[in-house]
N, C-alpha and C positions, 0 to 999 in steps of 0.2 A: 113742312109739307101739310097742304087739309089733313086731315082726322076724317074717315070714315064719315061721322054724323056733319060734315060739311060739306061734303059731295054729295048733291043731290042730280036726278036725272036733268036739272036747268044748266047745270057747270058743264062748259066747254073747254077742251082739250087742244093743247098744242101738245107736240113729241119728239122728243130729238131720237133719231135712228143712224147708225152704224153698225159695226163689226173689226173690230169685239169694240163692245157700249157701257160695259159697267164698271167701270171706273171714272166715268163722266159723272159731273157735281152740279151738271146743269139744272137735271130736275129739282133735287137740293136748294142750291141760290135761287130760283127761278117762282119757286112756290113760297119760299120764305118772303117773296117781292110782292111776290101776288096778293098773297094773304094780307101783309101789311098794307096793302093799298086796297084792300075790303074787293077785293076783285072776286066775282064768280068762276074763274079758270083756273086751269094746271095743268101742270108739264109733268107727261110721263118719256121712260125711255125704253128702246125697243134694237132689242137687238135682231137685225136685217143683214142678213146672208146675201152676196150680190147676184145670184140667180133669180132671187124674189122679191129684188127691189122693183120688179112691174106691181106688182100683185101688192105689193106693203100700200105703194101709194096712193092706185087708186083705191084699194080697201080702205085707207084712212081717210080719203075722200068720202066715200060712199057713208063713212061712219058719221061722220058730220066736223071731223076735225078743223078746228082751224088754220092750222100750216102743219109745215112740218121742216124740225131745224135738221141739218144733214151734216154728221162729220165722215169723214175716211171711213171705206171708200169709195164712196158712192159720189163726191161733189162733180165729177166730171160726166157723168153717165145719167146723173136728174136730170139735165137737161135736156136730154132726148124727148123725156115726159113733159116737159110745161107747152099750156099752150104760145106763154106771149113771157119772154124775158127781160124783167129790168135790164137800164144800162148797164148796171154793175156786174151780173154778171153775165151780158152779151160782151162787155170790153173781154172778158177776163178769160171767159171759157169754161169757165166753174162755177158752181155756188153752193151755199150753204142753207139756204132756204125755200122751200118751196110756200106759198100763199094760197089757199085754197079761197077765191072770193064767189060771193054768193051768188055769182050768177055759175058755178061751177069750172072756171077758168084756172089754170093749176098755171100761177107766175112764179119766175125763177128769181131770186137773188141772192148777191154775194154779200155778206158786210164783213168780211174778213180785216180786210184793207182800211176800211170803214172804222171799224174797231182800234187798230193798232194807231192811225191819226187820232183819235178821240183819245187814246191813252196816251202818249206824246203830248198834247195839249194841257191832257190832266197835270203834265210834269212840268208844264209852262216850256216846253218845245215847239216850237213852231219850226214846220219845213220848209219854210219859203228860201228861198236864196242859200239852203245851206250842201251841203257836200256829205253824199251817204254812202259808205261802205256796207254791202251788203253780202255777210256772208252763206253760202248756199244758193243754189240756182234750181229749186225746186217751186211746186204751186205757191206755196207759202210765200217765196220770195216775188216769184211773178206778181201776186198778188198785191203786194204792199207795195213792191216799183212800179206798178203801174198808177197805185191809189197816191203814191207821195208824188207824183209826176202831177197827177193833179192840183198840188199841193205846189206846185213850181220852185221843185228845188233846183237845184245849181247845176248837182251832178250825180251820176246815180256810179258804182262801180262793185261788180261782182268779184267775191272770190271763192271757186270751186273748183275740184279736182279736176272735173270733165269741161274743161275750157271750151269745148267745142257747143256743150249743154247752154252753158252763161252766156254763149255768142249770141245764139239766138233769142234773148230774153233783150242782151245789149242792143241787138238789132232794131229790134221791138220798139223798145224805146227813142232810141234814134230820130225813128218814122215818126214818133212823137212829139219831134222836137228834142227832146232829153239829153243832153252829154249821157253816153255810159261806156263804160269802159269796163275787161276783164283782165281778171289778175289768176294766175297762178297760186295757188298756198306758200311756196317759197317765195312767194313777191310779195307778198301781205303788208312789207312792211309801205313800201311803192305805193299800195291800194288807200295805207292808212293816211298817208303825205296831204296834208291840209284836210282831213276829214273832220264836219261837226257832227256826225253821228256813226255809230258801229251798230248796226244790226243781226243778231245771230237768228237765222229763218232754219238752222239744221238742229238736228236733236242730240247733237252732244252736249251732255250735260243732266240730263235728263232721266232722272227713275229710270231704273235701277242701276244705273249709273253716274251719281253727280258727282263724284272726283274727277272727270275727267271736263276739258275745257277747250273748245274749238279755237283759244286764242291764249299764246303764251302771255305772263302779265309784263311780261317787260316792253311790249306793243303801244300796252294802255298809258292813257296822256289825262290830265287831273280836267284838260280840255275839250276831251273827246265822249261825248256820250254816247252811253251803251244803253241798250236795248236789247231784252234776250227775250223772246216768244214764248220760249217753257216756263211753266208755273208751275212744275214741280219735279226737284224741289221749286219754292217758290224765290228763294236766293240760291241763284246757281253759282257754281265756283267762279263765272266769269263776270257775273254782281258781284259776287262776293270780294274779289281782288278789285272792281274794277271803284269798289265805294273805299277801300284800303290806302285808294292812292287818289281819292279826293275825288273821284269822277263821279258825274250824276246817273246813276243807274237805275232801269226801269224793269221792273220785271213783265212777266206774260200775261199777269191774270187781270188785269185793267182789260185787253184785246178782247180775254173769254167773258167776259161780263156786259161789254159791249154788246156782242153779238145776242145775248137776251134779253137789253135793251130794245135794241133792233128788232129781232122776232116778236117781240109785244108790243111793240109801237105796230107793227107792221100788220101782222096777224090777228090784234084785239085789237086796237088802235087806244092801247092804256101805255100810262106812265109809269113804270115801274123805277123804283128806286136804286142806281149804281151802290152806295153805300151799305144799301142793307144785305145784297146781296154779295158785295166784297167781304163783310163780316162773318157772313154764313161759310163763304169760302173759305175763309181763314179758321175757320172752325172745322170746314171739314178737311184742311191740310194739315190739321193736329196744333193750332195756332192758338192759345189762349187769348179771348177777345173780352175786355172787362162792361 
């Protein structure tokens, strides 16, 4: 991060805001990017109560910020606030960004979905023509089936307890053109039947809990690649089984790194480095980085 005697009143500010926010590594990765790239900016973070998420944002406006990045749970209720919403997240109904541009106009965007394609890529995954299993029918999930739809895959299929929940995301998609289809948790194995990708969008697995695993490993196929959203741990037990049996497994923090790519493209219109700030990341998950 700057040092004091590198923040001068010319450095402008981006801010990631949530509830609860301190356990985010965004500020972390984000300033280690910036600095390496001689940039004048930095990213602080703020933790925002949902009663005073009015009052956060145009204050952060009024301050002179740049944007402002949004996790939970606030992504559904900024949008009340922008005046004008990218596509991304007008398709979605969410985002994760607010742009504060100089003419004072507060634009909304998502790169959720955005991020997790750019991670997939990074794995040499391309979604074109392929068959994805997605397990959980929450934002997260919407998010990415509607970004891979873009991406023209084959077929999209939910599995989550509340069948009635993944109907409506299936539906969704449908309008879109999209195969989707839902599956029951006992039927998983149905859902996995010609699958080129397994996606997990729920949070098992996940601090303070990664013994447990949203998918038995006898499911997994040395041909079926997995994708798990949590980065931390950053090897979940169903990475961990799923590389045990030959499979290509991707973890979450490619998706989170993305998304501070994005907000600096977007918000400073600078290039910030994926690499340096994966490094940083893995440094601050306890990761020895040589």
């Amino acid at each position: 991060m700057l040092s004091n005697s590198q923040i001068t009143a010319k450095t402008r500010a981006i801010a990631i805001i949530g509830d609860p926010i301190s356990h985010s590594i965004t500020p972390r990765i984000q300033n280690v990017a910036l600095r390496a790239a001689g940039l004048d900016f930095c990213n602080l973070a703020f933790r925002v109560a949902p009663e005073n998420l009015r009052e956060a944002v145009f204050g952060a406006r009024a301050l002179g910020f740049l944007g402002l990045m949004v996790t939970i749970p606030h992504k559904e209720a900024i949008l009340e606030l922008c005046d004008e919403l990218h596509s991304s997240a007008a398709k979605l109904g969410a985002g994760n960004l607010l742009h504060f541009r100089e003419d004072g106009q507060i634009v909304g965007h998502s790169s959720d979905g955005w991020g997790a394609v750019q991670s997939l890529r990074e794995h040499d995954f391309r979604l074109g023509g392929k068959h994805v299993t997605i397990l959980g029918a929450g934002g997260s999930a919407r998010s990415l089936a509607l970004c891979f739809a873009d991406e023209n895959v084959a077929s999209i299929r939910f599995v989550n307890r509340t069948v009635s929940r993944a109907q409506i995301l299936a539906d969704e998609l449908e309008k879109n053109g999209v195969s989707a289809s839902v599956f029951a948790p006992e039927n998983v194995e149905n859902a996995l039947d010609g699958a080129d990708l397994l996606v997990n969008t729920t949070s098992v697995g996940m601090t303070p809990q990664p013994e447990q695993t949203p998918l038995e490993k006898r499911f997994l196929r040395p041909d079926l690649a997995v994708y798990d959203i949590v980065y931390n741990p950053l090897e979940t037990r169903l990475l961990r089984e799923a590389r045990e049996i030959g499979a290509k497994a991707i973890d979450g923090l490619g998706m989170l790194i993305y998304t501070n790519v994005y907000a600096a493209k977007v918000c400073a219109n600078a290039e910030i480095s994926f690499g340096i700030m994966r490094e940083e990341a893995l440094r601050a998950l306890g990761f020895a980085v040589s």
